[in-house]
C-alpha positions, 0 to 999 in steps of 0.5 A: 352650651351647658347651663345656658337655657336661652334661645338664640335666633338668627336669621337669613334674607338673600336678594339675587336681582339679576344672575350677576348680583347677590346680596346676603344680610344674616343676623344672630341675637342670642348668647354663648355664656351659660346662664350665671353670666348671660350676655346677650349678643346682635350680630349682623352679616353683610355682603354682596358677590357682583359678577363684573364680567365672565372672568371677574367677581367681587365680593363686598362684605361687612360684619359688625356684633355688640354684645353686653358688658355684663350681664344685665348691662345697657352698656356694649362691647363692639367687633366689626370687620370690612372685607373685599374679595377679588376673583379671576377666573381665566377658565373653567378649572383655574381661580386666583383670589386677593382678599383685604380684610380688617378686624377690629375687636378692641374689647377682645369679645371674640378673639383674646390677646391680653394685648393694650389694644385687643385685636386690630388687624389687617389682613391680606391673602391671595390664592390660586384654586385648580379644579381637579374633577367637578368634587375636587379643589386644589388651593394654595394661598399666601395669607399675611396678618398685621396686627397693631399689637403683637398679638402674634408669635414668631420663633417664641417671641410676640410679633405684630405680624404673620405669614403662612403659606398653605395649600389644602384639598378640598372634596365634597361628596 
């Protein structure tokens, strides 16, 4: 960013004590203000994929971040989110995903709303992914949002919930 002099640092440390079980912990500490208003920010990323059978995954995750008031400040502003992702893979092309997830940002440090109660929402999807070719990926995916304010907009009128239906293809080369 410009007029932001300071270095950032992140770290990533993977644990992986059997083919079945990874575990992931990754940090951040640093700031995406510019200098004249400087916060510093900690985050912290947490998750685990256990393989429960041949067929059957589950990821558990946590994020939480702080990040100064005001510049200079010992006071902190707070976000987390829990999530947990479900697969099933009956075969080798076919996945189908569930997803629950919370996001509670009270402070609006990530994501803004203007809202009484910033952004506190839950989330809720489940996807279907085909494998076309070994580099191609087909999803479509129901995803519904359900905020404590109506922190979303439906027909030009705020809304305390959303949801979409979406369908990508993904290529890698």
């Amino acid at each position: 960013m410009d007029g932001n002099s300071l270095m950032s640092w992140g770290s990533q440390i993977q644990l992986k004590p059997s083919d079945k079980i990874l575990v992931n912990y990754s940090t951040f500490i640093g700031s995406d203000a510019p200098d004249s208003s400087r916060k510093i920010r900690y985050f912290h990323n947490l998750y685990g994929i256990f393989q429960l059978t041949g067929k059957l995954a589950l990821t558990t995750g946590f994020d939480i971040g702080t990040e100064q008031k005001s510049k200079g400040s010992n006071q902190y502003n707070r976000w987390y989110s829990p999530v947990l992702i479900l697969q099933i893979s009956p075969n080798t092309k076919t996945n189908f995903g569930a997803r629950l997830e919370y996001y509670n940002d009270a402070n609006e440090v990530i994501i803004k709303t203007g809202t009484p109660n910033g952004f506190k929402t839950w989330a809720y999807s489940i996807n279907y992914d085909y494998l076309i070719t070994h580099n191609a990926v087909w999803r479509v995916e129901g995803r519904r949002l359900s905020a404590k304010d109506k922190t979303f907009e439906k027909e030009g009128m705020p809304v305390n919930n959303n949801f979409s239906l979406t369908t990508s293809l993904a290529i890698s080369f």
